[in-house]
N, C-alpha and C positions, 0 to 999 in steps of 0.2 A: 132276930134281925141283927144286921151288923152294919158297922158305917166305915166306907175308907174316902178320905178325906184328898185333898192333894192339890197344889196348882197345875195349872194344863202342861200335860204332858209330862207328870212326873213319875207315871207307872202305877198311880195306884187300882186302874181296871184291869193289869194285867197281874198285881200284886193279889186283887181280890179273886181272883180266876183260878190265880196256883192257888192262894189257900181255902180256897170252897171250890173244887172244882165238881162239884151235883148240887150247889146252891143255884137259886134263881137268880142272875145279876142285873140289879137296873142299874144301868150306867147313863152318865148324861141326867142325875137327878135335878140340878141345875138347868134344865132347859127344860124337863119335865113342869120343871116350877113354873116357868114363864109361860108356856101353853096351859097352865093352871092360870094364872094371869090374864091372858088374853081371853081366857073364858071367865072372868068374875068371878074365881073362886078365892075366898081370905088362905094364903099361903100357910097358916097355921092350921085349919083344919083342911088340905088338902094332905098334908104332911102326917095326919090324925088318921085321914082315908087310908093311905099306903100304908101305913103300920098297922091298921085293921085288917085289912085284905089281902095285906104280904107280909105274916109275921116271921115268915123264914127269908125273907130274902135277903139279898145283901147288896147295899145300896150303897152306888160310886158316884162320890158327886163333887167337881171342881170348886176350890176356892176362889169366889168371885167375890170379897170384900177389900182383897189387898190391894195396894197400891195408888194409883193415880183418879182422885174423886171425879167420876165423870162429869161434864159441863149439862148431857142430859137428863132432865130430871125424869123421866123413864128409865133410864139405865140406873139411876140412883135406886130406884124404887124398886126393880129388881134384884140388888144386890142387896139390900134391907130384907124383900121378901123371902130371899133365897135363907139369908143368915135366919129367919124367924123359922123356916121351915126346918134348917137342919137341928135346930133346939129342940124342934119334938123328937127328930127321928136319934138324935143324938139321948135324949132320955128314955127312948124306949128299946134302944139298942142293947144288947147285951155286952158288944166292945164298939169302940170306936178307933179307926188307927190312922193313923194321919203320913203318907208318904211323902219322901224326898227323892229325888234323884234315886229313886226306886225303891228306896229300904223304908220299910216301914215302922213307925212307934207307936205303940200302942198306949192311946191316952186316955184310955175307959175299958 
């Protein structure tokens, strides 16, 4: 498994694409998350599921912790979930690279 990191729109599904290009891509892992959520699933072991069942894949998922602490406390509680989830996939990852304005640095 592999992880590319990034705020919205900074190219990292198009970064993970060029460099696995016959890997499986879930992009959008962040939203995956949230429809883990709205089904009652704990964000840690949903994150446990996908790295069981997609050990090869290579998983794109938007920084949603930075910035401006939302007033909703659902939105809070998805950006918490999301952060808890990418800590498994992040440890089960064989790298993790994190994009900028398209270029990527590899942080694991």
């Amino acid at each position: 498994m592999k992880l590319y990191i990034g705020g919205a729109y900074q190219g990292q599904t198009e970064l993970a694409v060029q460099e696995n290009p016959d890997a499986e891509v879930l992009t959008d892992f962040h939203e995956m998350v949230r429809e883990a959520l709205r089904r009652g699933e704990e964000p840690r072991a949903f994150a446990v599921s996908i790295c069981e069942v997609k050990p090869d894949a290579v998983v794109v998922c938007n920084e949603v912790g930075a910035g401006v602490v939302p007033i909703d406390a659902g939105e809070r509680a998805f950006r918490e979930a999301v952060g808890r989830a990418l800590c498994v996939v992040a440890q089960n990852a064989e790298s993790v690279t994190r994009c900028v304005c398209g270029i990527g640095v590899r942080i694991k």
